[in-house]
VEXDREN-2710 file (C-alpha; in Angstrom, 1 decimal):
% VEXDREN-2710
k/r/px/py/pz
1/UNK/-33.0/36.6/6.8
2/UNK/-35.6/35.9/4.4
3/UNK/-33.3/36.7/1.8
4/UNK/-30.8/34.4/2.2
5/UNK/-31.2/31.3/0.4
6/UNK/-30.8/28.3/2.3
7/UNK/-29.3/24.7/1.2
8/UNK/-30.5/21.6/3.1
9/UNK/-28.7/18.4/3.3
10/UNK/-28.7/15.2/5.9
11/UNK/-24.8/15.7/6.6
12/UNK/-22.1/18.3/5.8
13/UNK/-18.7/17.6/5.2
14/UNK/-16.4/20.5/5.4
15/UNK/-13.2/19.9/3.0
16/UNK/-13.0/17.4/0.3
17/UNK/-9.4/16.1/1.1
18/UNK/-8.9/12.5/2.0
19/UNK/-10.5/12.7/5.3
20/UNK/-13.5/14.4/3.5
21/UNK/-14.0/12.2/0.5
22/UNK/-13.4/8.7/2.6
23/UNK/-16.2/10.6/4.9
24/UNK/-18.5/11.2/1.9
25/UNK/-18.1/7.4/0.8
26/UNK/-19.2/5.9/4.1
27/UNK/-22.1/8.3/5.6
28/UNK/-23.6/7.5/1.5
29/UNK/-23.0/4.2/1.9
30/UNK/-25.1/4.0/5.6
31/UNK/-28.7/4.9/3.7
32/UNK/-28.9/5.8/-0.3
33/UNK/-31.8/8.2/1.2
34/UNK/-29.6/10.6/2.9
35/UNK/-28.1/13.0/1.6
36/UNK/-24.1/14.1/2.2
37/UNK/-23.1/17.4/1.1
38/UNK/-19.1/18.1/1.0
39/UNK/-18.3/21.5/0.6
40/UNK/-14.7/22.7/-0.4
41/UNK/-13.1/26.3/-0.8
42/UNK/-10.9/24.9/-3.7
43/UNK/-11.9/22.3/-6.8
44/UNK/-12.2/18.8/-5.1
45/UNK/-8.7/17.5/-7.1
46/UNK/-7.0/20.3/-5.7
47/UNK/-7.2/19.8/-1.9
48/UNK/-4.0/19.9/-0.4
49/UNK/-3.8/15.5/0.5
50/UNK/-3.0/15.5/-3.5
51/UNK/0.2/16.7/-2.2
52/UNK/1.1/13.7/0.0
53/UNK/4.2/11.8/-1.5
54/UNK/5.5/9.2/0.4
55/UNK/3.2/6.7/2.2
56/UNK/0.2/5.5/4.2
57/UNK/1.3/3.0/7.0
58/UNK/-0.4/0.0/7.8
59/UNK/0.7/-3.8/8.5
60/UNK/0.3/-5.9/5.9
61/UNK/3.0/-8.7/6.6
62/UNK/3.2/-10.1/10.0
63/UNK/4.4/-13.2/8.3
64/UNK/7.5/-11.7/7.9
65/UNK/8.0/-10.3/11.5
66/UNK/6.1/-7.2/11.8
67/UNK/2.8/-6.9/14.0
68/UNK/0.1/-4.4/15.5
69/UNK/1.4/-4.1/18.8
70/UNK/5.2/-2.9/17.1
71/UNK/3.0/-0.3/14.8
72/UNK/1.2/0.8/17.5
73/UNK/4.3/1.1/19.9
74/UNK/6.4/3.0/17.7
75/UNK/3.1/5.7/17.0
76/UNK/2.9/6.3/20.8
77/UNK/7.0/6.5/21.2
78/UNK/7.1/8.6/17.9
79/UNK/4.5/11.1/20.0
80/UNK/7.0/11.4/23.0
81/UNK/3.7/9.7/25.0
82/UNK/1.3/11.7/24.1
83/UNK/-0.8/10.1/21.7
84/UNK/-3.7/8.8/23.6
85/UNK/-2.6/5.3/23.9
86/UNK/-6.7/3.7/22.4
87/UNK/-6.4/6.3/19.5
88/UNK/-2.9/4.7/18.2
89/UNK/-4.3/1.4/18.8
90/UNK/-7.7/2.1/16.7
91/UNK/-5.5/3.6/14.0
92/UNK/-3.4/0.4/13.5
93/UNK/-6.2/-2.2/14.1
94/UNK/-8.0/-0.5/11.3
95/UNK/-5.6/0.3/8.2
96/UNK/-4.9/-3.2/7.3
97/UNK/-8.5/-3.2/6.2
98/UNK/-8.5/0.6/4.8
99/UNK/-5.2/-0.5/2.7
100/UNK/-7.2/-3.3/0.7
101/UNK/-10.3/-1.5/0.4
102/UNK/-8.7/1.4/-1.6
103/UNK/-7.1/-1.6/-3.3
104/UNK/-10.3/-2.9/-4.0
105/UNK/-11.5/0.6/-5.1
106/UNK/-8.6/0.5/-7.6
107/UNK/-6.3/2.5/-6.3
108/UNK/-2.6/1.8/-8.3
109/UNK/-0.5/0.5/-4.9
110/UNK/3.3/0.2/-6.0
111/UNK/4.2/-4.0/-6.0
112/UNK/6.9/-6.3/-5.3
113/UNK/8.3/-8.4/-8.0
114/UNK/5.4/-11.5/-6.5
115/UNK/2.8/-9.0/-7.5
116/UNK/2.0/-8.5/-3.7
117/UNK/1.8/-4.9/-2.3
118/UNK/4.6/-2.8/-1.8
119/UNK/5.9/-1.0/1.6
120/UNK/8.9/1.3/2.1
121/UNK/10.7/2.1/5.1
122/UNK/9.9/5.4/6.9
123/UNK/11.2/7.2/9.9
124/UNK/10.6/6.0/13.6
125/UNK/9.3/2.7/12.6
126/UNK/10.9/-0.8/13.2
127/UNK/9.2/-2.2/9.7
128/UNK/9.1/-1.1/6.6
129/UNK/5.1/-0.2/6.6
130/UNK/4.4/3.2/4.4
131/UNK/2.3/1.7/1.9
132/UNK/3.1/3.8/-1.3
133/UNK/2.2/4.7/-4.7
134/UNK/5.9/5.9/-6.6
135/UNK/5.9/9.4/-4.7
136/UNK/2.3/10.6/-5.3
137/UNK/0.6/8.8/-3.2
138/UNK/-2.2/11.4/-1.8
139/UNK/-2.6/11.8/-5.5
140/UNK/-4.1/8.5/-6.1
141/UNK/-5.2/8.0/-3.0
142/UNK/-7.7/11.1/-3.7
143/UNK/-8.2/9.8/-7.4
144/UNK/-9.1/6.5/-5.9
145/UNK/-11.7/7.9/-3.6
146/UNK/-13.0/10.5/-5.4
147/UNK/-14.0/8.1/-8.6
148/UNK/-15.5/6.0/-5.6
149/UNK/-17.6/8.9/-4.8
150/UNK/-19.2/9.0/-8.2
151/UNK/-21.1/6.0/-7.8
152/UNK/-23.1/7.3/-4.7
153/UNK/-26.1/10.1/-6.5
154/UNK/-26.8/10.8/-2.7
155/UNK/-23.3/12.6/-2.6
156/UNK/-23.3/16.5/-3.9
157/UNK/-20.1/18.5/-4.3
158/UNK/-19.7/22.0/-3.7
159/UNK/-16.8/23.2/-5.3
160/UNK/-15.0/26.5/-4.3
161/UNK/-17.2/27.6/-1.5
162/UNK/-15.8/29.2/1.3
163/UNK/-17.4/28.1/5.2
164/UNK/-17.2/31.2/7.7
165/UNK/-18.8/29.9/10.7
166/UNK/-20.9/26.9/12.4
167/UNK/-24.6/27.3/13.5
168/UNK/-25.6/25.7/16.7
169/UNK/-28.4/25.8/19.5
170/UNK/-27.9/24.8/22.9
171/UNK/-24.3/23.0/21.9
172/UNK/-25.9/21.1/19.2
173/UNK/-25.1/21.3/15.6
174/UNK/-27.3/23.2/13.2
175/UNK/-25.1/23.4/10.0
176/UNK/-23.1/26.1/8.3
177/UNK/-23.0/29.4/6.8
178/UNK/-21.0/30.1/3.5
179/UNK/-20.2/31.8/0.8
180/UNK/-20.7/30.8/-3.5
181/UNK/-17.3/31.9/-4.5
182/UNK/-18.7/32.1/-7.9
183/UNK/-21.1/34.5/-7.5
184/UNK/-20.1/36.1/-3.9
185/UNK/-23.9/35.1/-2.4
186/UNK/-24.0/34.6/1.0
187/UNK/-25.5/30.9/1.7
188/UNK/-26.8/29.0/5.0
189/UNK/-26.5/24.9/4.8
190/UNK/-28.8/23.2/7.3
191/UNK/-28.0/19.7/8.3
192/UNK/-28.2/17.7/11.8
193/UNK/-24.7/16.3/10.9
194/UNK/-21.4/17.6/10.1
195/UNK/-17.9/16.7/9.7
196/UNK/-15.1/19.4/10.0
197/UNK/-12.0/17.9/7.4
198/UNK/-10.7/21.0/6.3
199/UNK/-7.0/20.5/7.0
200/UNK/-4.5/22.0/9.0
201/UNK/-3.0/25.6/10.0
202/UNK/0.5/24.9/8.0
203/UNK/0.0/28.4/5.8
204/UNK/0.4/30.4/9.5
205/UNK/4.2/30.0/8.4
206/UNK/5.9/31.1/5.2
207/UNK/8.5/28.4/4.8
208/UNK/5.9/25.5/4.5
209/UNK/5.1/22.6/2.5
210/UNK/1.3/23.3/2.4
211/UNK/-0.8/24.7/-0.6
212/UNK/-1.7/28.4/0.1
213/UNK/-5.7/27.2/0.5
214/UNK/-4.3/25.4/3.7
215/UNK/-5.6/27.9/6.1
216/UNK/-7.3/27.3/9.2
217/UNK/-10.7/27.8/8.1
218/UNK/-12.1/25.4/10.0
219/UNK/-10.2/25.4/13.2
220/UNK/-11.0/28.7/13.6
221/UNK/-14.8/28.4/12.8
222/UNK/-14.8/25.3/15.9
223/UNK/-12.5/27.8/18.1
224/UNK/-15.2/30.5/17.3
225/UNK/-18.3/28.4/18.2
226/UNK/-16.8/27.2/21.7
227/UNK/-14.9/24.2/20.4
228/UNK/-10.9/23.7/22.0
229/UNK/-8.4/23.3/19.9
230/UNK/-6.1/20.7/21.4
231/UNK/-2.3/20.8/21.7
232/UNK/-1.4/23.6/19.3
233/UNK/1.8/23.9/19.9
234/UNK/3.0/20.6/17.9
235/UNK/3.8/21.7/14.7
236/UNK/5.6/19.1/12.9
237/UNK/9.0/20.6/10.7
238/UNK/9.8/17.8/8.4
239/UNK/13.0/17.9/7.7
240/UNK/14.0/18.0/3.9
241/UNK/11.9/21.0/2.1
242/UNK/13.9/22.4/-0.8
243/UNK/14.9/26.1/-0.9
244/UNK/13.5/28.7/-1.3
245/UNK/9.9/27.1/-2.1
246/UNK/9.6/24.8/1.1
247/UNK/8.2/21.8/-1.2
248/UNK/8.5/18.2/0.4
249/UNK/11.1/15.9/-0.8
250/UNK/9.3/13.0/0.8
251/UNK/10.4/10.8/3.9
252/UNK/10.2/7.9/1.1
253/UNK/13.4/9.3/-0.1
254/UNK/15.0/8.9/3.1
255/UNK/13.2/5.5/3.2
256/UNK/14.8/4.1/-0.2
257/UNK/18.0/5.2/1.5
258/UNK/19.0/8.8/0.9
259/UNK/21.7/10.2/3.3
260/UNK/21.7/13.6/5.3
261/UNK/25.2/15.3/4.2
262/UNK/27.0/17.9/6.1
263/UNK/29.4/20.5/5.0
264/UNK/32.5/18.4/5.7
265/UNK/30.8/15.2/3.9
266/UNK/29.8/13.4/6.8
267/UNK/26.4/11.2/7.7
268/UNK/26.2/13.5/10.4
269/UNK/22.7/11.2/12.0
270/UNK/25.2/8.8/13.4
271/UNK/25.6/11.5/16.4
272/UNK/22.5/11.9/17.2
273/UNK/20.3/8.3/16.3
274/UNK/23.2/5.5/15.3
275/UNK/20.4/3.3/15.6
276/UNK/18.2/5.2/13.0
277/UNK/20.2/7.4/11.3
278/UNK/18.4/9.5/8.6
279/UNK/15.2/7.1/9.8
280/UNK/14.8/8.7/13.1
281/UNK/11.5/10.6/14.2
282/UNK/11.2/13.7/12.2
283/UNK/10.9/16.1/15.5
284/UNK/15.0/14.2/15.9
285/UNK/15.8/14.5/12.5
286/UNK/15.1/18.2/12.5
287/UNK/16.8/19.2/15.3
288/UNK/19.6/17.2/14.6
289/UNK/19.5/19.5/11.3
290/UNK/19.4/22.7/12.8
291/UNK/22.1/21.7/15.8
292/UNK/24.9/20.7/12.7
293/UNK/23.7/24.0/10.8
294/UNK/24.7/26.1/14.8
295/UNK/28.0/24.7/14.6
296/UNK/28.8/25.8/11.6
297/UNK/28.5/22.5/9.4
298/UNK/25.7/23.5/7.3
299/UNK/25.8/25.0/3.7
300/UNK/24.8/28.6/2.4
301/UNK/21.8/28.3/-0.7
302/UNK/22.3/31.3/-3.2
303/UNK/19.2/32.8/-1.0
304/UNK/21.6/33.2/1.9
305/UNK/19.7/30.6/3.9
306/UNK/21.3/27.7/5.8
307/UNK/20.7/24.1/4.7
308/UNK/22.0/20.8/4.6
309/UNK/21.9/18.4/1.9
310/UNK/19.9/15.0/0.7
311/UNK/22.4/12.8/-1.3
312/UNK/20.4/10.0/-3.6
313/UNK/22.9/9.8/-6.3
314/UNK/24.1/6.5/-5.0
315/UNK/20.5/5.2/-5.4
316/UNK/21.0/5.3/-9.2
317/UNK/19.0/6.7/-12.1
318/UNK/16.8/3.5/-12.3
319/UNK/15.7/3.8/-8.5
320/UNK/14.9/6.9/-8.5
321/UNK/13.0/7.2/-12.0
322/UNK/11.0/4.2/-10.5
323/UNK/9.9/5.3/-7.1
324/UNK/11.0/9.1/-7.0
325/UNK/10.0/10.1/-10.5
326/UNK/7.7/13.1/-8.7
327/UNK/10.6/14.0/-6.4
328/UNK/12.9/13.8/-9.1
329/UNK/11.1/16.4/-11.2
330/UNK/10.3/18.9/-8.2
331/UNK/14.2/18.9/-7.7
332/UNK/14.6/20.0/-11.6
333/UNK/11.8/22.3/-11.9
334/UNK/12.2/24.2/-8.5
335/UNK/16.0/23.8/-7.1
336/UNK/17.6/23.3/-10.8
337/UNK/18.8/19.5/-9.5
338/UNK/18.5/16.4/-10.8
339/UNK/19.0/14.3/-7.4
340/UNK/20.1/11.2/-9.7
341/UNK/23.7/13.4/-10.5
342/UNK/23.7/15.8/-6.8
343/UNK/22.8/16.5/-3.8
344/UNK/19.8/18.4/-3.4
345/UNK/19.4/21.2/-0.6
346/UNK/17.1/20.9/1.7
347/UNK/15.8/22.5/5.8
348/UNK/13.6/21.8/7.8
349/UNK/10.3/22.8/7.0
350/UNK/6.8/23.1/8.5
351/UNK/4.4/20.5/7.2
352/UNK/1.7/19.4/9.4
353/UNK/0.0/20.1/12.9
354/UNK/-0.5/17.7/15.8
355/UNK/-2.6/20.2/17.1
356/UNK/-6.7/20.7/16.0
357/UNK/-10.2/20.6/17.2
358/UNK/-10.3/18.8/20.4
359/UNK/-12.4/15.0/19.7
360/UNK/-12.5/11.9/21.2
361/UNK/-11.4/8.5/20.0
362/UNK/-14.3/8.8/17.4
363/UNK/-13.9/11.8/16.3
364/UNK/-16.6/13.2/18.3
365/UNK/-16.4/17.0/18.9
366/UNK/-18.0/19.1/22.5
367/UNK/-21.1/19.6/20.1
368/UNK/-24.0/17.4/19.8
369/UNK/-24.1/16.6/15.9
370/UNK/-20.3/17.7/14.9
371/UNK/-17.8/15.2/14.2
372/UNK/-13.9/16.0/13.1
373/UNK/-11.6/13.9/11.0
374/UNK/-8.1/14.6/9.2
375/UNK/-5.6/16.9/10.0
376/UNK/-8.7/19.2/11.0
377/UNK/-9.2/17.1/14.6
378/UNK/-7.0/16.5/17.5
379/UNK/-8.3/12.9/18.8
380/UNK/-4.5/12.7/19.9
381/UNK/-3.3/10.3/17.4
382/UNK/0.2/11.7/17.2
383/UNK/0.3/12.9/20.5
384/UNK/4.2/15.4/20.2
385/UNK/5.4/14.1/17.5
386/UNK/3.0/12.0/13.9
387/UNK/5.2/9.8/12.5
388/UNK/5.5/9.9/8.9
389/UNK/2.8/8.0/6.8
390/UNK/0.8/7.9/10.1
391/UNK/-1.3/11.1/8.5
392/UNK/-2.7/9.7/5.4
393/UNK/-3.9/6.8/7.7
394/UNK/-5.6/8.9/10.3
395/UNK/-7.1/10.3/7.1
396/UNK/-8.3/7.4/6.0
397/UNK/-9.9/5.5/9.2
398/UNK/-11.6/8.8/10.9
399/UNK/-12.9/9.7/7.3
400/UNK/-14.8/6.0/8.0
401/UNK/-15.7/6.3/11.4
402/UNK/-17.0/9.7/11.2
403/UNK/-18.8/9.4/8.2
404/UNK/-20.4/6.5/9.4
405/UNK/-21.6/7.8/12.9
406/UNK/-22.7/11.3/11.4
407/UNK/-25.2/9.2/9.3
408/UNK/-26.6/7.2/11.9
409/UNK/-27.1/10.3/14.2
410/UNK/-28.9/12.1/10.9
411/UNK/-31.3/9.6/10.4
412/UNK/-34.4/10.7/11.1
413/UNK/-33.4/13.5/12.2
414/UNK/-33.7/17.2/10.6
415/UNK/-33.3/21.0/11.4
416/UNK/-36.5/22.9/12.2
417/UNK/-35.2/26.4/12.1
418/UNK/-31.8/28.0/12.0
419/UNK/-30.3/30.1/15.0
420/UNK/-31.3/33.5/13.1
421/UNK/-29.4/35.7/15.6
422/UNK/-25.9/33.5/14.4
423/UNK/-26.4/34.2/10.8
424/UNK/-26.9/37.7/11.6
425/UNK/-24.2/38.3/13.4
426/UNK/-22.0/36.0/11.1
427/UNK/-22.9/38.4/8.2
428/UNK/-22.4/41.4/10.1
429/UNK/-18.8/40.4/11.3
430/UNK/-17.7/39.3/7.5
431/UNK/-19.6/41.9/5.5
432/UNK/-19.6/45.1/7.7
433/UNK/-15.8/44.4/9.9
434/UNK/-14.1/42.9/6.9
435/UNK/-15.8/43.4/3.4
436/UNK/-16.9/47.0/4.0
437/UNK/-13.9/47.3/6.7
438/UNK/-11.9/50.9/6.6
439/UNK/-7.9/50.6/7.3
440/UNK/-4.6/51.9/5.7
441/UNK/-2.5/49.0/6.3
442/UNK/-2.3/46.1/3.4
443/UNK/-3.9/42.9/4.7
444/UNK/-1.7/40.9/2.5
445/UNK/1.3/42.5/4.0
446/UNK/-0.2/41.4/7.6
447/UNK/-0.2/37.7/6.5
448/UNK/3.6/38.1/5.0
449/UNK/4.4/39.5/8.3
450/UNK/3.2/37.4/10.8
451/UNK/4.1/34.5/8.8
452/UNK/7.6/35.5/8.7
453/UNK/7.5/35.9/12.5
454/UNK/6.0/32.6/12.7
455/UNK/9.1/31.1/11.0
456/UNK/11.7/33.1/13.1
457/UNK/10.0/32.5/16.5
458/UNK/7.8/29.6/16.3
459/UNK/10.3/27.3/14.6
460/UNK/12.3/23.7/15.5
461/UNK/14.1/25.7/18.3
462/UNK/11.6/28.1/21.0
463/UNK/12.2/30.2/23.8
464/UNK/10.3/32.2/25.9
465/UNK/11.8/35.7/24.7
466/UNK/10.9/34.7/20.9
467/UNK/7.6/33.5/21.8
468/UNK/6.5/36.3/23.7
469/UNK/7.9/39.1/20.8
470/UNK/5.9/36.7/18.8
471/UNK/2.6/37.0/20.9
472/UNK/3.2/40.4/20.8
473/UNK/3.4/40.9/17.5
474/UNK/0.6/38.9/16.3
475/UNK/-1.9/40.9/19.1
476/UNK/-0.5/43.8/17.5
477/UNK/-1.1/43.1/13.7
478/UNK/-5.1/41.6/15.2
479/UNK/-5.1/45.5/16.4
480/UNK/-3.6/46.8/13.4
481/UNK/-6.3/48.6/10.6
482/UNK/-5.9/45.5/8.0
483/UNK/-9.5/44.7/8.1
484/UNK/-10.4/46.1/4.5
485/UNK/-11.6/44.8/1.1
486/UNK/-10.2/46.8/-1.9
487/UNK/-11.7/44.8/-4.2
488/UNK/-15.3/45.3/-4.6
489/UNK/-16.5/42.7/-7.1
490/UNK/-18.9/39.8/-6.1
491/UNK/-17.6/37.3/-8.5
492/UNK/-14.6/35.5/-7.2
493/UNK/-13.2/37.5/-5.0
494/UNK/-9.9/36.4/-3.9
495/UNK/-9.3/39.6/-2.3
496/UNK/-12.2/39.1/0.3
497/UNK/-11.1/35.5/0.4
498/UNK/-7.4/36.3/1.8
499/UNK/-8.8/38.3/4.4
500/UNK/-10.9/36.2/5.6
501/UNK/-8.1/33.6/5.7
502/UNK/-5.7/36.3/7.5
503/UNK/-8.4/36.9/10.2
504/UNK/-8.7/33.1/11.3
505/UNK/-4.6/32.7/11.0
506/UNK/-4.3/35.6/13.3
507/UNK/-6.1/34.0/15.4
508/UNK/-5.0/30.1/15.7
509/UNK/-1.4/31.7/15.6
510/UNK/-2.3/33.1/19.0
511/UNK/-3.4/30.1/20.0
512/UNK/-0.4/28.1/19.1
513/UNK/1.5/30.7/20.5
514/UNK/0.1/30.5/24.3
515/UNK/0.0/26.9/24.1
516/UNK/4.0/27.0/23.4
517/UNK/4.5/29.5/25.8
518/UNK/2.2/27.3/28.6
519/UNK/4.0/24.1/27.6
520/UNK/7.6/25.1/29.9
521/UNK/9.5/22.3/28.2
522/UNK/11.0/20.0/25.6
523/UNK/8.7/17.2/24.3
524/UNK/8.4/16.3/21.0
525/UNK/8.3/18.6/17.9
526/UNK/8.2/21.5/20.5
527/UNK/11.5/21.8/21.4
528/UNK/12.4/24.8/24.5
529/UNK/15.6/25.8/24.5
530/UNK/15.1/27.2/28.1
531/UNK/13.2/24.3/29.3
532/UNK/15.3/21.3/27.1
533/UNK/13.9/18.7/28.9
534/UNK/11.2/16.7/28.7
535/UNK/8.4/17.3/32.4
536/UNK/6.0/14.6/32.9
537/UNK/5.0/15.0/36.2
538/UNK/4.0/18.6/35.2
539/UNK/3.4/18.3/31.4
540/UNK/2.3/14.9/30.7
541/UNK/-1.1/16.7/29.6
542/UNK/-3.2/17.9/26.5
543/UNK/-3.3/21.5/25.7
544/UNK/-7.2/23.0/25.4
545/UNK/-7.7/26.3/24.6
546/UNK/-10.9/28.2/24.3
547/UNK/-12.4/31.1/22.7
548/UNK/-13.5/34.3/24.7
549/UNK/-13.5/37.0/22.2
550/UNK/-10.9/39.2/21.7
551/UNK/-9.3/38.3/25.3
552/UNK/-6.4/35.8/24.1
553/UNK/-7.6/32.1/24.5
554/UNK/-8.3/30.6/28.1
555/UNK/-6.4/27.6/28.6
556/UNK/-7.0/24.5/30.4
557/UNK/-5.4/20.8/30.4
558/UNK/-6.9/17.5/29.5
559/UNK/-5.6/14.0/30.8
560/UNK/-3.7/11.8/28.1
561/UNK/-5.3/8.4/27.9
562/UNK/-2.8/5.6/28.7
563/UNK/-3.6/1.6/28.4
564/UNK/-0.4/0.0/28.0
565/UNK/2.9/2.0/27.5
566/UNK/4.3/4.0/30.4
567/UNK/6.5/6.9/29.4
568/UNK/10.1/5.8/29.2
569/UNK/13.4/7.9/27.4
570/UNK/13.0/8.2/23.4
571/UNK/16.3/7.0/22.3
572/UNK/16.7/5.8/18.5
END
């Protein structure tokens, strides 16, 4: 191992999205003499939060009606009651603050007329209370705290490094191993600290709203070192993605007062939530989707796919230049619309995951010295079912918390000597079963596969005949002789980098897919057609599921933390 060089920092942060950066900000700000690195497999800008258009919810105005203990009802309804009920709390007692502080940091919220900041309405809330930014507000939300990362010399990025696996000893945290895109050399990062924000699993299905980097990287690297991943099966299908890209039209539309249009004209949410409408929970507003499109009221894109459609012309062309500028110009570039003259086509679509590495309410992980924060950990914020804007929030208030714990627990504190027999074994597994791999079967033609499966099987509706041919499928393609590297170059091998990507997808898709199969019945985003109602003297649980090689995941349940709601009927 003497060859490998070694990079030694106080904390590492895994993924430079919001989570990551609002991380970086508060473990520098704990002691100027540590040092925080943040290491990211794609150019720090270009992390997938960028992509987040609509909101980041927080109550601002109790003046004017709305309070915590609404906010923080309508996160653990939203969930179908399984958020853990101290989580949702947490989350809304702290964004207030987080709201002005990115304020303060210069971030460019939207206003009202008095100069005060603006809020939207969003779905599943009983306030307007997505704080927004037009309809780019992960944008300049990740502007905001990435220019606030500049003033800190004790933060180092690493841009466009890949992470293949944790180091540990005894259950505690040792750091990482990776590899220098760049140049293709293999790296080890000690640090006593760490902080997995690397994002969700969305790219384990082909109709998504994610960015092709958003792989599950770093689920799988905590599934590999013993970690559970909690409550896979919620994957949340937001319901307007355009065809055939799957890019989000953002909730915000809905929330400046878009309407959901069937084939025969109609508003058809007044079936299914008159009290909501097109403002219902997503999980709602999807189903409600697919149920018109089953009866025979949806419409046919060129593609051949079924759809609905969003209709915004009545906003007029002033509206929607002002707050859905971004939204308008997806709709021209991608579907040839401009929503200011026509309805714009839109599905269901898969865009974020309840599910992640199992932590507790501070984003504390089952390893001494590993924290998780973002999209990355399941502290059980969102429980079944986030509600929109909710996300950016989480974000926002575990990239504090954790960033500020990991600190303290590093101070003083450093790595003697790495687990040698780990970063052995780690490059043996990458270099000789994948980089030097033999197979005749087209790795990229694996991913395209299962996530094609993922969408037919995995999707709004389940059953248990899908989701088995799924399982089998995806244990089939694991068997199947894709484990090869054409491409032989050190430099930037993308190549290398896709299968890597393919081998952890492969496996949280197995993981997901056991935990929907477990799960016998409808709560939330996961919806069984053969079990269609919700079970909570038998399900009212978290879903943990742990690594044990090549075996399928071993499953086991975790209690749901409840402090003042008791579970009652979701009607909107």
């Amino acid at each position: 191992m003497s060859d490998i060089s070694t990079i030694t920092h106080d904390v590492l942060i895994i993924g430079s999205g919001l989570a990551g950066l609002r991380a970086a900000i508060s473990a520098a700000a704990v002691d100027r003499k540590l040092t925080i690195g943040v290491i990211s497999k794609v150019q720090v800008m270009r992390s997938h939060s960028v992509s987040a258009e609509g909101g980041t919810a927080a109550v601002l105005y109790e003046e004017e009606g709305d309070n915590q203990e609404s906010h923080i009802y309508d996160t653990i309804k939203g969930s179908d009651f399984l958020a853990d009920q101290d989580v949702a709390e947490l989350l809304v007692k702290s964004m207030p603050y987080e709201v002005y502080q990115l304020d303060h940091w210069g971030m460019p919220w939207s206003r009202r007329k008095d100069g005060r900041i603006a809020q939207r309405k969003f779905g599943g809330y009983s306030f307007p209370r997505a704080t927004f930014a037009q309809d780019k507000v992960g944008f300049y939300e990740m502007q905001t705290l990435y220019d606030t990362c500049q003033k800190y010399d004790n933060i180092h990025f690493y841009n466009e490094w890949f992470c293949t696996s944790i180091l540990h000893e005894k259950d505690t945290f040792q750091g990482v191993t990776a590899i220098e895109m760049k140049t293709g050399n293999f790296y080890v990062f000690k640090a006593p600290a760490g902080i997995i924000c690397a994002g969700g699993a969305g790219r384990i299905y082909s109709f998504s709203t994610y960015a092709f980097s958003s792989t599950p990287d770093g689920l799988d690297m905590a599934y590999r070192a013993g970690l559970a991943l909690k409550d896979m099966e919620f994957v949340q299908f937001h319901p307007t993605g355009i065809l055939p890209s799957g890019i989000l039209i953002t909730e915000g539309a809905r929330g400046e007062g878009g309407y959901l249009i069937n084939n025969k004209g109609e508003r058809f949410m007044q079936k299914y939530a008159p009290g909501k409408l097109e403002l219902a929970p997503r999980d709602v507003v999807s189903r409600s989707m697919i149920r018109e499109i089953q009866e025979g009221s949806g419409f046919k894109h060129e593609t051949g796919v079924d759809c609905l459609k969003l209709d915004l012309t009545h906003l007029g062309g002033e509206r929607v230049k002002e707050v859905l500028a971004g939204i308008r110009e997806i709709g021209i570039k991608f579907s040839g619309v401009d929503i200011i003259n026509e309805p714009i086509e839109v599905r269901p679509v898969c865009h974020y995951m309840m599910g992640g590495i199992h932590a507790n309410i501070d984003g504390a992980t089952e390893m001494a010295g590993l924290w998780a924060a973002g999209e990355a950990a399941c502290n059980s914020t969102h429980g079944a079912n986030r509600l929109g804007a909710n996300s950016t929030s989480e974000c926002i208030v575990w990239g504090k918390i954790t960033g500020e714990l990991a600190a303290r627990y590093a101070s003083g504190k450093k790595v003697d000597s790495i687990n040698r027999k780990q970063v052995l074994e780690e490059e043996k597994r990458i270099y000789d079963g994948l980089f030097r791999g033999r197979g005749s079967v087209n790795p990229y033609e694996v991913r395209k596969q299962l996530t094609d499966m993922m969408d037919e099987n995995a999707y709004v509706f389940r059953n248990e005949q899908g989701l088995v041919a799924a399982l089998e499928k995806v244990r089939e393609l694991k068997a199947a002789a894709w484990k090869h590297v054409d491409d032989k170059a050190k430099e930037y091998n993308t190549n290398f980098i896709n299968v890597m990507e393919t081998d952890s997808m492969l496996r949280t898709a197995e993981v997901l897919l056991v935990g929907a199969l477990n799960r016998r019945e409808s709560r939330g985003a996961h919806s069984r057609t053969d079990f269609s109602y919700r079970d909570d003297e038998n399900f009212l649980k978290h879903t943990l599921a742990y690594f044990t090689g090549n075996g399928g995941p071993k499953m086991t349940w975790y209690p749901v933390t409840f402090t003042r709601y008791a579970p009652v009927e979701r009607k909107y």
